[in-house]
C-alpha positions in Angstrom: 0.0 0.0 0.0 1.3 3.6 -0.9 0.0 6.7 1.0 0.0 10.0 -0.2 -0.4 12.8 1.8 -2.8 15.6 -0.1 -3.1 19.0 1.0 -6.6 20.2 -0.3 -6.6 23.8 0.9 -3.5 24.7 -1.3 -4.2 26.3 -4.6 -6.3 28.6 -6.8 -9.4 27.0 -6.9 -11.8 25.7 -4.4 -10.9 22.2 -2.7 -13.5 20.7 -4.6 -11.4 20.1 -7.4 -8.8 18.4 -5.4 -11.2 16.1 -3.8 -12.5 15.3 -6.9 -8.8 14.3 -7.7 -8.6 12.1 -5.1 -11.4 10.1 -6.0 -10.6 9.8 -9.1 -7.5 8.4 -8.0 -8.2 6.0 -5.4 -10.5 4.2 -8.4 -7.2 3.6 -10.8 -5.4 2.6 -7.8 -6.4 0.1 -5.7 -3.0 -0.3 -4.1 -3.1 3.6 -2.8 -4.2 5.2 0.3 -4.7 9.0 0.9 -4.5 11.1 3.9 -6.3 14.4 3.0 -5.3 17.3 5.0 -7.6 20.3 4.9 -10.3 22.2 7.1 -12.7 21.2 9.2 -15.8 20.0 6.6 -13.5 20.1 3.6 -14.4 17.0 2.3 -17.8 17.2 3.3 -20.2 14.3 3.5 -17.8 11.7 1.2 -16.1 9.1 2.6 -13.7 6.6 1.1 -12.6 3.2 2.5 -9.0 4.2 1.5 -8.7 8.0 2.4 -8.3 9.6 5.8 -9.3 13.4 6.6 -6.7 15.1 8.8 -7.8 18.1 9.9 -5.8 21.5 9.9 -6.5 24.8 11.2 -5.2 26.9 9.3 -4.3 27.7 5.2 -1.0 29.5 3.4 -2.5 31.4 0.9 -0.7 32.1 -2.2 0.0 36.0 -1.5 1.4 34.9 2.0 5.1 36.0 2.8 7.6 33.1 3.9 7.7 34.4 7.4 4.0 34.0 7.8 3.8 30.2 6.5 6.9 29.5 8.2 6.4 30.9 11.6 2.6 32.1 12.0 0.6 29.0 10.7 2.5 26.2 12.1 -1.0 24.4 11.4 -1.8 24.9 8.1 -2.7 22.4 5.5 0.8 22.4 3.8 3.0 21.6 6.9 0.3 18.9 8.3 0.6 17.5 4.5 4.3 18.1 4.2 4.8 16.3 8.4 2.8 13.0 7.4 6.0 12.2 5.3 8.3 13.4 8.0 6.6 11.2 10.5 6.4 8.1 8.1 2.4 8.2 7.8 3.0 8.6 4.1 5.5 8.0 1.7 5.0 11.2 -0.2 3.1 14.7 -0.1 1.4 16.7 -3.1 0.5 20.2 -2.6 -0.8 23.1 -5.4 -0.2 25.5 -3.0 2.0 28.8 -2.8 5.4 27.1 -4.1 7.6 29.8 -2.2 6.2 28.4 0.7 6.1 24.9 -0.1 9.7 24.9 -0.8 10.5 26.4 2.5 8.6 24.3 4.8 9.6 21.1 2.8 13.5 22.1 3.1 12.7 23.3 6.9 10.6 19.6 7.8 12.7 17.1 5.9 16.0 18.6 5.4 17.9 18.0 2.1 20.1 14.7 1.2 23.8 15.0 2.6 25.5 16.4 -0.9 22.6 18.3 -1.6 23.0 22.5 -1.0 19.6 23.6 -2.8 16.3 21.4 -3.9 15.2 22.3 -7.1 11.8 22.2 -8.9 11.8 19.4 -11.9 8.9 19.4 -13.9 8.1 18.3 -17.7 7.7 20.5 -20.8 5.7 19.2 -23.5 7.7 18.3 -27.0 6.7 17.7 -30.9 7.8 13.8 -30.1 4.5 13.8 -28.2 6.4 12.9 -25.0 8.2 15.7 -22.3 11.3 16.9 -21.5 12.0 17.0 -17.9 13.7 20.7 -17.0 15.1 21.8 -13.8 15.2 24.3 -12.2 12.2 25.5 -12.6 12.0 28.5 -9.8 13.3 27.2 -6.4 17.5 28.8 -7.0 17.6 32.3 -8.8 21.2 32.3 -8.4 23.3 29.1 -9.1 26.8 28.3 -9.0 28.0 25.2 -11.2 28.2 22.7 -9.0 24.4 23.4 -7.9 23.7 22.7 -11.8 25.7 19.6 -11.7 23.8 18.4 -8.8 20.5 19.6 -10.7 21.4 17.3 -13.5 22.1 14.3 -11.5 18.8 14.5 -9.8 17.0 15.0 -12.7 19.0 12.1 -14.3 17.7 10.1 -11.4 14.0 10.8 -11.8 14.1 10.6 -15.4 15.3 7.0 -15.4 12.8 6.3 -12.8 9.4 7.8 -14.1 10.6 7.6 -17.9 12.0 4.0 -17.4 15.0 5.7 -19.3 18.5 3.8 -18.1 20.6 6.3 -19.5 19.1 10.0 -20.1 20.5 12.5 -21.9 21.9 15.7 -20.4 21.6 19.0 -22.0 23.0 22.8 -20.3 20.7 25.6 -21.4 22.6 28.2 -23.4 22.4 30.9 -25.7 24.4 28.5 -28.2 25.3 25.0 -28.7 29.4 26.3 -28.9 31.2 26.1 -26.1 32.8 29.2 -26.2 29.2 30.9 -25.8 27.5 32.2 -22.3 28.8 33.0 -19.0 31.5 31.9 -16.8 29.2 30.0 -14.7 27.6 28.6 -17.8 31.1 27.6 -19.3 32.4 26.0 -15.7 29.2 24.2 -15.6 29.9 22.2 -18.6 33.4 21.8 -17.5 32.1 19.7 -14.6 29.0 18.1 -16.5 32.0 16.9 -19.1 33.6 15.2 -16.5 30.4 13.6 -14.9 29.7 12.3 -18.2 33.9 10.8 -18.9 33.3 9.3 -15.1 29.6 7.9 -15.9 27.5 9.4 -13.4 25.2 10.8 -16.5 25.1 11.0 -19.6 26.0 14.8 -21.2 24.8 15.7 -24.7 26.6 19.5 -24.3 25.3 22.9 -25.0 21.2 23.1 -26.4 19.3 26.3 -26.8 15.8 27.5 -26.1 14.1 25.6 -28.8 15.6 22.2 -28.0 13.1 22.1 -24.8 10.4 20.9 -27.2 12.3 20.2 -29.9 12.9 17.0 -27.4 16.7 17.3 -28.3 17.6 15.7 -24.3 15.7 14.2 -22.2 16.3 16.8 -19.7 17.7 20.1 -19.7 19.3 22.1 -16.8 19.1 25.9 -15.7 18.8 28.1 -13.0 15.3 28.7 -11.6 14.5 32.5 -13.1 15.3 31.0 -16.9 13.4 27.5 -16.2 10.4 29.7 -14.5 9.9 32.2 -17.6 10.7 29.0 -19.8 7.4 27.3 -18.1 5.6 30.4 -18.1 5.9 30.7 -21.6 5.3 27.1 -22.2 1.8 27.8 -21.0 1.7 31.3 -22.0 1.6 29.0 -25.7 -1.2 26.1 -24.4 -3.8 29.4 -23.1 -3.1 31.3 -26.6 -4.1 28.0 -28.4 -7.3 27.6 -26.1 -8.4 31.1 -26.8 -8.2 30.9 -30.5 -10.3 27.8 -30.2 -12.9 28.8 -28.0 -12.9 32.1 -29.9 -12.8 30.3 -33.4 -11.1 33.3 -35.3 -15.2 34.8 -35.5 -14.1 37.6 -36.7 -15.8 37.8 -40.5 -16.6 34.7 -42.6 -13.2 34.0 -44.2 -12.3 33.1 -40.4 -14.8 31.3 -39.3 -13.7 29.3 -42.4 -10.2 29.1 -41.4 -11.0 28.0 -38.0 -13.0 25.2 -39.6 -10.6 23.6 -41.5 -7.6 24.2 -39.1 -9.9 23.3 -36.5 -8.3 19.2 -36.1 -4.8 20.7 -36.7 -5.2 22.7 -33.6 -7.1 20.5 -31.7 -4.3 18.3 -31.7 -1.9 20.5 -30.9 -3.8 22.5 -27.7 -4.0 18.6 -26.7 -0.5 18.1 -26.9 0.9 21.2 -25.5 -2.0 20.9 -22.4 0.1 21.4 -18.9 -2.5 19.0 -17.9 -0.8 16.3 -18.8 2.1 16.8 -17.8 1.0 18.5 -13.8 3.7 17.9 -11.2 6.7 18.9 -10.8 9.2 16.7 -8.2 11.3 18.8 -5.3 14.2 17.3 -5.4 16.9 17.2 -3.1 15.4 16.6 -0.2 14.6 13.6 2.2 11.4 13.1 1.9 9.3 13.1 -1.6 6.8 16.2 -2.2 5.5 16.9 -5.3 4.0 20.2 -6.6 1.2 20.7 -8.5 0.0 23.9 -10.5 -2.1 26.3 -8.5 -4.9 26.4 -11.1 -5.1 22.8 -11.5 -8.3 21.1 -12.5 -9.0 17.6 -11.0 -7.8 16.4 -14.2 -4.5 17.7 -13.9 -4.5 17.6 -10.2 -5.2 14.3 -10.7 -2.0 13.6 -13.1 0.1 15.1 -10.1 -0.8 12.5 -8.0 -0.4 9.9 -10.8 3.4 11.3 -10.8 3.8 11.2 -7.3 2.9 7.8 -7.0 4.8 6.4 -9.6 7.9 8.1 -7.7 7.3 6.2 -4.7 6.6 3.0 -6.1 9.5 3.6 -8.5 12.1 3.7 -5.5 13.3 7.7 -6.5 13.7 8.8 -3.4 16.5 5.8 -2.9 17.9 6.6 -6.7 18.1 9.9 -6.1 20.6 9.5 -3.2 22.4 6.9 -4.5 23.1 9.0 -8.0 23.7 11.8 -5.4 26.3 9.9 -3.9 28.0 8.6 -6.8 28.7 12.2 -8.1 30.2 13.3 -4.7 33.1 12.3 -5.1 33.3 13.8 -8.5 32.3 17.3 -6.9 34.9 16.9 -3.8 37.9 16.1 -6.7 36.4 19.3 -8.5 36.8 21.6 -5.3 40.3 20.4 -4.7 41.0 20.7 -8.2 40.4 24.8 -8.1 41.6 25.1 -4.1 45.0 23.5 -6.1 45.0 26.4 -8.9 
């Protein structure tokens, strides 16, 4: 039996939606169990053979400054959700709540691996192969040095090869060219070091790909710092909405558009389908010990649902286990690095 730990307050929309989720769930999983963490009459009447309601007291909203989830709601729906894991109850926690917060609280409950300095967000971005390309970071780390991206690509390596079923992955550094001799310092020292991962076999590095290899589907996954991953996503979906609109609208401008949208109609159904964030809802925190899983804030059951698909393929794929045992394969590659520049 796998339990996951929901948090049904967190998010845009009403919790509804997240309960609906987790009915849906329990139905294509008869192995799972969920403890549901939320306000008093949040799930209302229902009642499911395989669910528990945990109640909380109190919610982190998404406008809510660190210091208040942190400190000031030491009972909220997050930390309850994200202490079940902690305290062995469940095996992982899913939340669509503020992920600021969520970040915080997760690094402040369950601490990070030993080789690990920052989590980072790993999520999927949808490419023409029909598949995804798992990206990190994706908004935890503004500022990154290059061993932070190294570790970043051995987690993601990790969780790739788990949910993917992908033995070897392919490693791609986000640049503003596929030459070497292009981007910063950091950029440059960074492929320095995933070189050398690569020549020692702790992943496998494909070099340098730009912007349009994310869903071209060049790598399997492609590493960044968190402000360039976050606009990255936010343009992904920036795309997805644009799509939606011109279909719901159907270009009704004048006759000759309604046409168009008529016979481009299947073209773009298609393609709204394949770029849908939907599918491809919840993004892994990695790095710490303990699996949480974030889901988008404005997630539908449907796609709140898919998080929770995710999340428990992680556990009963073994990626917290992977994860530290790639983690701790590359250390010593990252403790020869450091004594490499202390001798220079």
């Amino acid at each position: 039996m796998i339990t996951l730990s929901v948090d049904l307050m967190g998010g845009d929309l009403s919790p509804e939606f997240r309960l609906e989720a987790c009915k849906n769930f329990l139905n294509h999983h008869p192995k799972a169990h969920v403890l549901m963490v939320g306000l008093k009459d949040s799930c209302g009447s229902w009642s499911h053979a395989r669910a528990t309601f945990i109640e909380c007291t109190e919610v982190v909203h998404m406008d809510d400054a660190l210091e208040v989830a942190m400190r000031r709601k030491k009972d909220s729906s997050m930390r309850v959700c994200i202490e079940q894991v902690k305290s062995g109850a469940a095996q992982v926690a899913v939340s669509a709540g503020n992920t600021g917060a969520l970040m915080a609280i997760a690094r402040y409950v369950l601490k990070t691996i030993e080789g690990i300095d920052r989590p980072a967000i790993a999520g999927q971005m949808p490419n023409v192969s029909g598949g995804a390309t798992t990206m990190l970071d994706l908004g935890a780390n503004v500022d990154c040095t290059p061993e932070h991206l190294l570790q970043f690509a051995v987690m993601g390596s990790a969780l790739v090869s788990v949910l993917q079923n992908k033995a070897n992955p392919t490693v791609g550094l986000l640049n503003i060219g596929e030459e070497a001799i292009k981007g910063s310092e950091v950029i440059k020292r960074t492929s320095e070091l995933l070189k050398a991962a690569g020549l020692a076999g702790n992943l496998n590095f494909y070099g340098n790909v730009e912007g349009n290899d994310i869903f071209k589907g060049t790598t399997d996954i492609v590493i960044c710092d968190g402000f360039v991953g976050n606009v990255a996503l936010k343009a992904s979906e920036g795309l997805a909405w644009m799509v939606s609109t011109l279909l719901r609208e159907g270009f009704a401008r004048n006759i000759f558009t309604k046409i168009a949208a008529i016979l481009s109609y299947p073209v773009l159904s298609g393609f709204k389908k394949r770029v849908d964030h939907r599918r491809h809802n919840g993004a892994a925190l990695l790095g710490l010990q303990g699996l949480v899983f974030k889901s988008h804030g404005s997630a539908d059951a449907l796609a709140y649902e898919t998080a929770l698909n995710r999340a428990y393929d992680a556990v009963q794929n073994h990626l917290l286990e992977k994860v530290q045992s790639q983690i701790s394969k590359a250390r010593a590659l990252l403790e020869a690095q450091v004594q490499a520049q202390t001798l220079q």
